[in-house]
C-alpha positions as CSV (number, residue, x, y, z in Angstrom):
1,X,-23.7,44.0,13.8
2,X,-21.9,43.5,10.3
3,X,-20.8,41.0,7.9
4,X,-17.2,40.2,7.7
5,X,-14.5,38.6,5.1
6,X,-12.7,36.4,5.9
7,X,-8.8,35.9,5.0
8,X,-9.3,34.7,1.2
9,X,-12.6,36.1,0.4
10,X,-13.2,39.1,-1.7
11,X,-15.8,40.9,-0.1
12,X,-16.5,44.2,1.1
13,X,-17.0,44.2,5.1
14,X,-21.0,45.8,5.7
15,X,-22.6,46.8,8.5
16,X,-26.1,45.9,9.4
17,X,-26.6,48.2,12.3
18,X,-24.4,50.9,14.7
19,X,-25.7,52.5,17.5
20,X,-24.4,56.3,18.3
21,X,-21.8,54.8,20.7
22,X,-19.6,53.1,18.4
23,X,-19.9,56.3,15.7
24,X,-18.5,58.4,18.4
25,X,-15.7,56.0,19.6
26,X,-14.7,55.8,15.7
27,X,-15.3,59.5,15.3
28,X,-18.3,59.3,12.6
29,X,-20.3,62.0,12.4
30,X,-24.1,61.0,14.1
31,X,-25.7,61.9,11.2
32,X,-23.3,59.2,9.1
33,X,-25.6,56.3,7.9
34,X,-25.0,52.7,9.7
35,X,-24.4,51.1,6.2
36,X,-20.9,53.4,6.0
37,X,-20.0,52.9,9.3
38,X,-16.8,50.4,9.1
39,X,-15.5,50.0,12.4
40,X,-13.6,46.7,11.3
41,X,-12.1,48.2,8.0
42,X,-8.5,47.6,7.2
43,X,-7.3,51.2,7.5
44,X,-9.2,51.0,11.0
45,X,-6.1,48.7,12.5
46,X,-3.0,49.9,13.6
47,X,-1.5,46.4,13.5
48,X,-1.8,45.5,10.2
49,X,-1.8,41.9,10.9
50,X,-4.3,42.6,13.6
51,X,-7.5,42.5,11.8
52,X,-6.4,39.0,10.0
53,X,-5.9,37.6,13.7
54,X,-9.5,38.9,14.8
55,X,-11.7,37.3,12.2
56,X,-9.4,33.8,12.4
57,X,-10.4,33.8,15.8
58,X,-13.7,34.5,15.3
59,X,-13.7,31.7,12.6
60,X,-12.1,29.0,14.5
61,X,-13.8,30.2,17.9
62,X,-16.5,31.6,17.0
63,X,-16.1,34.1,19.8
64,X,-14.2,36.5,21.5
65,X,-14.2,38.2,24.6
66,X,-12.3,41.6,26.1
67,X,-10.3,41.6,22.7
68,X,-7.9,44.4,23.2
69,X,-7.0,46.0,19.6
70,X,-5.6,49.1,18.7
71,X,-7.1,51.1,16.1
72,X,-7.6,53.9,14.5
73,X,-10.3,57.2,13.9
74,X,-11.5,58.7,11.3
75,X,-9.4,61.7,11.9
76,X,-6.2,58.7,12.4
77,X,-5.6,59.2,16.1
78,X,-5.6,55.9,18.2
79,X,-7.9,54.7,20.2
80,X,-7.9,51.1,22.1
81,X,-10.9,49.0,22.2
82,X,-12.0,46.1,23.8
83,X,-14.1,43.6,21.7
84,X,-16.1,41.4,22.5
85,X,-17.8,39.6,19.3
86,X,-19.7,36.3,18.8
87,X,-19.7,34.8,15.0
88,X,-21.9,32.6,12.5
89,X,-21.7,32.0,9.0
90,X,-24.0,34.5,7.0
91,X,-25.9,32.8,4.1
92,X,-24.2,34.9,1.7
93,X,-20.4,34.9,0.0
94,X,-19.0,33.0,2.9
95,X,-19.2,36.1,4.7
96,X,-19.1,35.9,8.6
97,X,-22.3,37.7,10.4
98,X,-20.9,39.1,13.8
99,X,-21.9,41.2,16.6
100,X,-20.2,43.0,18.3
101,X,-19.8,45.0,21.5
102,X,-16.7,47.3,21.3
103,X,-15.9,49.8,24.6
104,X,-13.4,52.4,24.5
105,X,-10.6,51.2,26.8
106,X,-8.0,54.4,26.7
107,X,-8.2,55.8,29.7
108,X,-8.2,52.6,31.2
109,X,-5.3,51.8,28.7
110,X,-3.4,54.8,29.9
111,X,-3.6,54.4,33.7
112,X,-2.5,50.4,33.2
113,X,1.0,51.9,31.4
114,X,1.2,54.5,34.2
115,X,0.9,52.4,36.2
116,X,3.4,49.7,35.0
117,X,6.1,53.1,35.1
118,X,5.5,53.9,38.5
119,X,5.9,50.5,39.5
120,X,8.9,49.9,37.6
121,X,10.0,53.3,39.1
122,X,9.7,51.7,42.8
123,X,11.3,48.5,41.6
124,X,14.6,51.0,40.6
125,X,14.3,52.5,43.5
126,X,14.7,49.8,45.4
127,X,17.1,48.1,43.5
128,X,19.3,51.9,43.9
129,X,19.0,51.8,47.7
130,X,19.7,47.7,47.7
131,X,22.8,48.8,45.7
132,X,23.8,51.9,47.9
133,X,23.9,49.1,50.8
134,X,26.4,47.0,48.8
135,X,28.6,49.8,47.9
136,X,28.5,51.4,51.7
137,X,29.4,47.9,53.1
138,X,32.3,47.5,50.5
139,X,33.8,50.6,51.0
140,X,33.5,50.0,55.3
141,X,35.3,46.9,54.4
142,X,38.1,48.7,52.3
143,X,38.7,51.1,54.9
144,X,40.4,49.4,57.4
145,X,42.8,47.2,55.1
146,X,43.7,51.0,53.1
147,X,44.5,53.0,56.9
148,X,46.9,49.6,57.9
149,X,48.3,49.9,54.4
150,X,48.7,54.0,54.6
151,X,49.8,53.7,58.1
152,X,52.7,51.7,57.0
153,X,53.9,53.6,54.2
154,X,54.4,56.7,56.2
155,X,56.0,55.0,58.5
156,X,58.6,54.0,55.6
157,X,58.5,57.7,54.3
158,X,60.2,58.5,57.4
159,X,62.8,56.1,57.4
160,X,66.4,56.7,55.5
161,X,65.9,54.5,52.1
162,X,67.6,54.4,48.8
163,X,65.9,56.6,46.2
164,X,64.4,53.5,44.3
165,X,62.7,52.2,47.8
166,X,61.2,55.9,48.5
167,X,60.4,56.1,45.3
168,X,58.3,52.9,45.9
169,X,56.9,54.4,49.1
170,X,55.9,57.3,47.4
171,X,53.8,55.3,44.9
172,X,52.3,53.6,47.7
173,X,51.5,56.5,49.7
174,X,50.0,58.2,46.4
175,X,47.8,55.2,45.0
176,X,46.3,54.3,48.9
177,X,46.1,58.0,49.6
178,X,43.5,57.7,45.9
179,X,42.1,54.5,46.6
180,X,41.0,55.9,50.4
181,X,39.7,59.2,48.2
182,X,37.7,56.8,46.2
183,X,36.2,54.7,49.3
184,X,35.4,58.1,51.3
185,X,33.3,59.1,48.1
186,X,31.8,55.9,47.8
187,X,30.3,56.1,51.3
188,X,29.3,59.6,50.2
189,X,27.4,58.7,47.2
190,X,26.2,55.9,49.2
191,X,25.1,57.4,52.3
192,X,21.5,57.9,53.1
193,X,21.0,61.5,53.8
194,X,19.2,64.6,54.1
195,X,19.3,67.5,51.1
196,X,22.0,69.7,53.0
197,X,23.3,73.1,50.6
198,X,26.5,74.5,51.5
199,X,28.8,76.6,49.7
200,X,31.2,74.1,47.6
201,X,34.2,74.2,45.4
202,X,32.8,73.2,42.0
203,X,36.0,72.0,40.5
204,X,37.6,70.1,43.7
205,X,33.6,68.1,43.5
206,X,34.2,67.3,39.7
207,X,37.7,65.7,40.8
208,X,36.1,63.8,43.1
209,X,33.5,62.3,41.2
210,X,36.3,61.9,37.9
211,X,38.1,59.7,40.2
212,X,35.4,57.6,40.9
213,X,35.5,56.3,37.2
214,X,39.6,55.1,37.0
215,X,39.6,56.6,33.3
216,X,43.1,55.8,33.3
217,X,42.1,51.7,33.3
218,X,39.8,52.3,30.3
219,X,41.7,53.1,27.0
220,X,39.3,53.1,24.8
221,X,37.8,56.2,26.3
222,X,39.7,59.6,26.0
223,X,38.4,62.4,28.8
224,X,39.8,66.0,28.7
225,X,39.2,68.0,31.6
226,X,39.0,72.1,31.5
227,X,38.9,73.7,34.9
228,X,38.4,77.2,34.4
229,X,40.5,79.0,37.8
230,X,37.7,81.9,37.8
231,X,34.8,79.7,38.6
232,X,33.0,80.9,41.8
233,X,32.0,79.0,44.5
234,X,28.3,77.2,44.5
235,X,25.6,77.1,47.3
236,X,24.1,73.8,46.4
237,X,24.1,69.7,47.6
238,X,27.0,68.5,46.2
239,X,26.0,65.0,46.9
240,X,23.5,65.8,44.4
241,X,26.0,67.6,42.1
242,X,28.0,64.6,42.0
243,X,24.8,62.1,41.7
244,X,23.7,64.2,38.9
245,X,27.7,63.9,37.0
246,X,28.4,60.6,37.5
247,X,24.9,59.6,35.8
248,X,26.2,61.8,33.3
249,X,29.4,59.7,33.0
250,X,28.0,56.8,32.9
251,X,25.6,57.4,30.2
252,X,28.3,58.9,28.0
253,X,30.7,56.2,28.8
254,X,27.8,53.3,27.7
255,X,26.3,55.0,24.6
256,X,30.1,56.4,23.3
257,X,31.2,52.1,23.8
258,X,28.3,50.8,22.4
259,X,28.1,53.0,19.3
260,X,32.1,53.2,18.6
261,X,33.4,51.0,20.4
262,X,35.6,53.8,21.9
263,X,35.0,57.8,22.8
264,X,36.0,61.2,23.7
265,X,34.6,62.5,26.4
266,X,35.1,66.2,27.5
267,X,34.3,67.6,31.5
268,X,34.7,71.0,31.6
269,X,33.9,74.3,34.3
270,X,33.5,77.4,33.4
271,X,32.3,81.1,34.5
272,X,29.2,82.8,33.0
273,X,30.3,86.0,33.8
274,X,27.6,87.8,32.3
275,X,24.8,85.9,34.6
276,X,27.6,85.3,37.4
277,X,27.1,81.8,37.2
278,X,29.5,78.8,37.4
279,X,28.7,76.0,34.4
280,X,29.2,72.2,34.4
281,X,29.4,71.3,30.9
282,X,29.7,67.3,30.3
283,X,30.2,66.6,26.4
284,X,30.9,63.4,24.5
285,X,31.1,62.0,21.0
286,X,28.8,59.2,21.3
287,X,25.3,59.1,19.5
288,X,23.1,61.3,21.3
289,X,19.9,60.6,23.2
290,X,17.3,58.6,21.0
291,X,13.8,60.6,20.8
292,X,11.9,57.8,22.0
293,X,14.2,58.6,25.1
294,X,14.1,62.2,25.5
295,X,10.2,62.9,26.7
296,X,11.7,61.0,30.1
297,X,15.2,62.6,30.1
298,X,14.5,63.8,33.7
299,X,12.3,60.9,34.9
300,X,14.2,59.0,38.0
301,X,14.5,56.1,36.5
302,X,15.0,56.8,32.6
């Protein structure tokens, strides 16, 4: 129970009475007497527009109930609250006399926000596998259109033609034979499946996954590739390799654009021969990862 000022009235907030409860959820010390306990201070808000919105409400309604507000401790950690308050004028300073029932909502708080992650985590998920569909039915339909195409052109390989006409076969062999590359690791990435480890060729993998990008239709972005010859061979899922790079890609490619405009980006394999390792090293130019990012850098959906 206290006495409040309004917005335009110069008054000290009092407090008539505080149980042991609301001490501990500010972090007064029991022994600290009611009269200096200010739950309802300023410095208590960490919205500093949020005590102002309380007592206008309480003014105009009279009444609030479950009022969620973040505030602060003694010590300036955080702590939510709900409120619930009634109001009346008090006879003195146009002062508002109000009681109040606050409950220390955090944990609560905390599980609500986990909560809201895990469920925006499922709706990703989902929205991954609805888009793994799409790309698996696009690249089924691509496939037969790409073999009648591929079909033909070695057909015309085989044939006697001028040097400009082979020439033109040749292209056509060379840009189907990369387009059907493309479609076979679509259905790859796609392709529901079982974690399967086998013994892969690290650089022929990072092809694969470069040519899923077309770099070459994207000018404002410069990539440099550095395949060392000496890398061994990896036991590991390579459809997971490859899921794990082209997020990488793609994250580079988005930040380096929307910072610069433009970007180098830089895909190299090398061999650790002291730990007799191979290393997949993706760099870039763009701005880095914000902090506010980082604490979820490995979460499924960050």
């Amino acid at each position: 129970m206290g006495a409040l000022a309004p917005p335009g009235v110069d008054a000290a907030d009092t407090t008539l009475a505080a149980n042991p409860h609301l001490k501990r959820i500010f972090g007064y010390a029991p022994e600290t007497p009611e009269a200096d306990v200010a739950p309802f201070a300023a410095e208590r808000f960490v919205d500093t527009d949020g005590r102002t919105v309380l007592v206008n409400r309480l003014v105009e309604s009279g009444a609030v109930t479950d009022y969620l507000l973040r505030m602060r401790r003694m010590n300036g950690s955080p702590v939510w609250v709900e409120v619930t308050a009634r109001s009346r004028a008090a006879r003195r300073g146009g002062l508002l006399r109000v009681e109040a029932l606050v409950r220390d909502v955090s944990e609560r708080k905390r599980m609500d926000d986990q909560s809201k992650d895990i469920y925006q985590q499922i709706l990703q998920s989902e929205k991954m596998a609805a888009l793994g569909q799409t790309i698996s039915g696009v690249a089924h339909e691509l496939n037969n259109p790409l073999a009648t195409i591929l079909s033909w052109a070695e057909r015309l390989s085989e044939k006697q033609l001028d040097d400009t006409s082979q020439r033109g076969v040749s292209v056509i062999l060379g840009e189907a034979e990369r387009a059907a590359r493309i479609v076979r690791n679509l259905l790859t990435f796609a392709r529901k499946r079982q974690s399967t480890r086998a013994m892969i060729e690290l650089n022929s993998l990072v092809q694969d996954t470069l040519a899923l990008r077309t770099y070459e239709r994207m000018p404002t972005l410069t990539v440099t590739t550095e395949f060392a010859g000496d890398v061994p061979r990896v036991f590991a899922d390579g459809h997971q390799i490859q899921q794990v790079l082209l997020n990488l890609l793609i994250n580079a490619e988005q930040a380096m654009l929307t910072a610069n405009g433009r970007g180098k980006l830089v895909v190299r394999t090398r061999h650790d021969e002291g730990r007799d390792t191979a290393v997949l090293e993706v760099a870039d130019d763009g701005p880095g990862v914000p902090s506010e990012v980082q604490t979820k850098i490995f979460d499924p959906s960050a």
